[in-house]
C-alpha positions as CSV (number, residue, x, y, z in Angstrom):
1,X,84.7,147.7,65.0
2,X,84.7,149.5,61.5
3,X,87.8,151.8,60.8
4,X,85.9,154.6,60.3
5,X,84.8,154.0,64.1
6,X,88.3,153.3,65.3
7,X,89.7,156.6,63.4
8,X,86.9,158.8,65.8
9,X,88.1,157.0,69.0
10,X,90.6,159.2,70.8
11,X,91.7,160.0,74.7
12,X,91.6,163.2,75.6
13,X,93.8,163.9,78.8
14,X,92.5,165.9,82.1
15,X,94.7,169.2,81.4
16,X,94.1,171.8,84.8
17,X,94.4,175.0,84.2
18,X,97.7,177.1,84.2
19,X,97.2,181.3,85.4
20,X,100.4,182.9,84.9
21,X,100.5,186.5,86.2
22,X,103.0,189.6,87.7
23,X,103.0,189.7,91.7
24,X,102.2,192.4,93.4
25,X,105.8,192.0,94.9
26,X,107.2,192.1,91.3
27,X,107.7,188.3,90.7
28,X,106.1,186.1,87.8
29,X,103.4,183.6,89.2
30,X,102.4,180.5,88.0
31,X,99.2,179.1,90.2
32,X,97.3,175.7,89.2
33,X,93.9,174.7,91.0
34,X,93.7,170.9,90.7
35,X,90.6,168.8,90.3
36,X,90.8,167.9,93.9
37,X,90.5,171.8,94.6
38,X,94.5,171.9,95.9
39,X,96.3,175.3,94.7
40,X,99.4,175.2,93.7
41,X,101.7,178.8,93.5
42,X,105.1,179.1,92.1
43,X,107.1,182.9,92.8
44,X,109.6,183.3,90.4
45,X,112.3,186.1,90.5
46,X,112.1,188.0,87.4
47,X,115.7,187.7,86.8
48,X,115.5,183.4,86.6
49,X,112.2,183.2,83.9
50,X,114.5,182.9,81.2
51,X,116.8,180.3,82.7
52,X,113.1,178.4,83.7
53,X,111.8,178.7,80.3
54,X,115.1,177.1,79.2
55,X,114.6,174.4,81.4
56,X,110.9,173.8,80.8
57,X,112.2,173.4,77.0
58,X,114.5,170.9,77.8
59,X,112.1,168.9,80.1
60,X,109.3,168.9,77.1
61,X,111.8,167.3,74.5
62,X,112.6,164.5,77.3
63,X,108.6,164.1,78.4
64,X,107.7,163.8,74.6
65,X,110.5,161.5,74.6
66,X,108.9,159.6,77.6
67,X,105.2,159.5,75.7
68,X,106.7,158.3,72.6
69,X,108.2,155.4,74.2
70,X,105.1,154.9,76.0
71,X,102.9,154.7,73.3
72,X,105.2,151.9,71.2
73,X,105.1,149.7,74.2
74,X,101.3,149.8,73.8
């Protein structure tokens, strides 16, 4: 394989869709359809989205943390 065709090969992950929206009730929620058609719905008290964003942060350093360590064992 030439590098010109090795520099246009790439993976490109299945990403569902995220729909973040207000509640009726007055909480934020996050719903995901997956590809085998399964909803999933969080509720979150207005009060806690900054302490989830915090943690969403945090748990994106360690998953890029994961996928970098992934990718040198390959």
């Amino acid at each position: 394989m030439s590098d010109r065709e090795e520099a246009t090969s790439f993976v490109i992950e299945q990403r569902d869709k995220i729909e973040i929206y207000t509640g009726d009730k007055g909480h934020v929620v996050l719903k995901q359809d997956s590809y085998t058609g399964e909803e999933s719905v969080i509720w979150i008290h207005p009060d806690d989205v900054a302490a989830v964003i915090r943690y969403l942060e945090a748990a994106r350093t360690e998953a890029y943390e994961i996928r970098k360590q992934g990718a040198g064992d390959a």
